[in-house]
C-alpha positions as CSV (number, residue, x, y, z in Angstrom):
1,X,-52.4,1.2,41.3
2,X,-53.0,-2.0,43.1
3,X,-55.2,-4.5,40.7
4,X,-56.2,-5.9,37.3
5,X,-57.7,-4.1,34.7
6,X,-59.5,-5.0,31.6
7,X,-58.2,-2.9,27.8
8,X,-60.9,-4.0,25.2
9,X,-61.2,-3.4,21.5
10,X,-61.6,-4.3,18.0
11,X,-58.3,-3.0,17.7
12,X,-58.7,-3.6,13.9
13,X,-55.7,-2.5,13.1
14,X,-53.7,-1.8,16.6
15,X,-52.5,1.5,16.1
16,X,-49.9,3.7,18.2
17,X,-52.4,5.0,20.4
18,X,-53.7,1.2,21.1
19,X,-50.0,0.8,22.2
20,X,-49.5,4.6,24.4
21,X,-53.2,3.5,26.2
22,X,-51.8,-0.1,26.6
23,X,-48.4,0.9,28.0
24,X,-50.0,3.3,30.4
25,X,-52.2,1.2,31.9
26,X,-49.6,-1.3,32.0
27,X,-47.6,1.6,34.5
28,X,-50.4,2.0,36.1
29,X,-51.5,-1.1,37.4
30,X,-50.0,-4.5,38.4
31,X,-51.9,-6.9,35.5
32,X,-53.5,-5.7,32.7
33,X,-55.6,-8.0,30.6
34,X,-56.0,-6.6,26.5
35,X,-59.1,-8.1,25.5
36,X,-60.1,-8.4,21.7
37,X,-64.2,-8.3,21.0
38,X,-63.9,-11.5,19.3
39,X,-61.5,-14.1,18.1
40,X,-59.6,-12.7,15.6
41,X,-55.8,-15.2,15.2
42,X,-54.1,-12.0,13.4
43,X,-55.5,-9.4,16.0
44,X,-54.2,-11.1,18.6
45,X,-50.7,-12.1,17.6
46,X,-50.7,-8.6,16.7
47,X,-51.7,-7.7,20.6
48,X,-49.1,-10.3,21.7
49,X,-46.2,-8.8,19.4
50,X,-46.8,-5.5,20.5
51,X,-46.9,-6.3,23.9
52,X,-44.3,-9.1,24.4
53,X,-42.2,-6.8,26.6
54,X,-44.5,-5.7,28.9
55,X,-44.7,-9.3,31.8
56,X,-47.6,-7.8,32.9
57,X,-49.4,-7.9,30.0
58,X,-52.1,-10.6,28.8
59,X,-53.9,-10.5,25.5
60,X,-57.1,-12.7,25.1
61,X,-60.5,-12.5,23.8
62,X,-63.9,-12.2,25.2
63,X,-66.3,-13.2,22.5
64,X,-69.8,-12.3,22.7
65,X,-69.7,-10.9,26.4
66,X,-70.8,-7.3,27.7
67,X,-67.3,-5.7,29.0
68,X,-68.3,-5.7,32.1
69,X,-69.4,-9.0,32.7
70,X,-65.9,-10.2,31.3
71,X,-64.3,-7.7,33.4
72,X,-66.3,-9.0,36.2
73,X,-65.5,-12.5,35.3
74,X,-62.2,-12.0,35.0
75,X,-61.4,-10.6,38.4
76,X,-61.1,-7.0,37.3
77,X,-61.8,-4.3,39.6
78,X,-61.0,-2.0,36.3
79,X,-62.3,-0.7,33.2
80,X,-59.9,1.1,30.7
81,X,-61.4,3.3,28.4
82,X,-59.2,6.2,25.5
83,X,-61.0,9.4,25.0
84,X,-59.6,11.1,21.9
85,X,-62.2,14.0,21.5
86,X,-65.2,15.8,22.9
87,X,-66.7,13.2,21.0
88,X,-65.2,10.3,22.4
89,X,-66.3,11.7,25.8
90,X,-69.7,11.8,25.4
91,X,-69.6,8.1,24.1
92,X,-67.5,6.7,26.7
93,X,-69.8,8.5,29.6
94,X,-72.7,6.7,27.8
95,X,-70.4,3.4,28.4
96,X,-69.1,4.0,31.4
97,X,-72.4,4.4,33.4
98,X,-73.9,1.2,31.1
99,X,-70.8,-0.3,32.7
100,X,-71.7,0.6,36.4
101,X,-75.1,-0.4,36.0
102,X,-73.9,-3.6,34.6
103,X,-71.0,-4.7,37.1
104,X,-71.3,-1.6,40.0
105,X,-67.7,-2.7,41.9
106,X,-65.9,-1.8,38.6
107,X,-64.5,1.3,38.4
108,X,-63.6,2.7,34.4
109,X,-60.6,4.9,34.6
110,X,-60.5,7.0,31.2
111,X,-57.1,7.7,29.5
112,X,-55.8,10.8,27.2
113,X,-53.2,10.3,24.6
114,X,-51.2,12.8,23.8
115,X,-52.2,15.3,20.6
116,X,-49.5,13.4,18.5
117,X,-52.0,10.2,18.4
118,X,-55.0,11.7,19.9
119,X,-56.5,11.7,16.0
120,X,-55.1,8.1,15.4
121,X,-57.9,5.6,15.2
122,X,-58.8,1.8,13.5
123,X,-61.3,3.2,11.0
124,X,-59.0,5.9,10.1
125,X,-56.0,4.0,8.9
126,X,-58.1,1.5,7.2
127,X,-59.7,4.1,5.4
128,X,-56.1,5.6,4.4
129,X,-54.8,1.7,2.8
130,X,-54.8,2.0,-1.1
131,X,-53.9,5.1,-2.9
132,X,-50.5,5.6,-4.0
133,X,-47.9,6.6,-1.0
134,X,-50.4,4.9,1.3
135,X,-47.1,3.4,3.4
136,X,-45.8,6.7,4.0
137,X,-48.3,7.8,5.8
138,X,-49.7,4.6,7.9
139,X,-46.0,3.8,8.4
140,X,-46.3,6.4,11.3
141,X,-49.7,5.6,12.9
142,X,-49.5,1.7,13.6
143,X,-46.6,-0.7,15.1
144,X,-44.0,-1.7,12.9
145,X,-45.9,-5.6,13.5
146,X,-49.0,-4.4,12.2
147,X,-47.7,-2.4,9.2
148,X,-45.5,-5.5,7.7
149,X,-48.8,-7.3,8.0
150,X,-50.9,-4.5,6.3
151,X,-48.1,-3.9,3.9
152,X,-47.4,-7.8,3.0
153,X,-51.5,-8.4,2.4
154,X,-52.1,-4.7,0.1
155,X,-48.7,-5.1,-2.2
């Protein structure tokens, strides 16, 4: 697809399925912007890390801002949302139409992951960072970036 779109997030921790929706949408249009909620340094040289291969690729942040209106102000004619679960859909419906009410002339296009990372998520692997063998098992579910960083700061 022809255009910019807009990939927000806490993405607090990027995981694997951050990356799969990121390099999908990357495919899928010509510039994709990978916005962070607000200004967090190691969130965002995470982002850049992860994505340094992909020259279509821009991290930044967008602060205090509805999506949409940093969408809009951005020049997207996209929103990209992840929908994990039945869950996740009913959530993301709420958002999309907030969205269209918001900024009308964007459209949200809604990615699937596949099952493999379709459970992965932020609050998850936070929640796994402690017990004993922890690093087996997060090892799996975020970049290899992210988990030297996770690793280095819970030694």
């Amino acid at each position: 697809m022809a255009g910019l779109a807009v990939y927000a997030g806490s993405f607090d921790p990027p995981t694997n399925g951050h990356l799969w929706m990121i390099r999908q949408a990357a495919s899928l249009f010509d510039r994709l912007i990978v916005a962070v909620a607000y200004s967090v340094e190691q969130r965002l040289g995470w982002l850049r890390a992860m994505t340094g291969d992909l020259p279509n690729v821009q991290v930044a942040q967008f602060g205090n801002l509805f999506l949409a209106y940093y969408a809009k102000q951005a020049g997207a004619s996209f929103i990209i949302r992840g929908i994990r679960s039945e869950a996740d859909f009913a959530y993301e419906q709420s958002m999309r139409h907030i969205n269209a009410d918001l900024s009308p002339e964007i459209t949200t296009v809604f990615l699937m992951p596949p099952r493999e990372i379709a459970e992965v998520s932020s609050s998850l692997v936070r929640g796994m960072i402690g017990p004993e063998g922890w690093q087996r098992v997060v090892g799996g579910l975020v970049p290899a970036c992210v988990f030297a960083d996770l690793e280095r700061n819970h030694a």
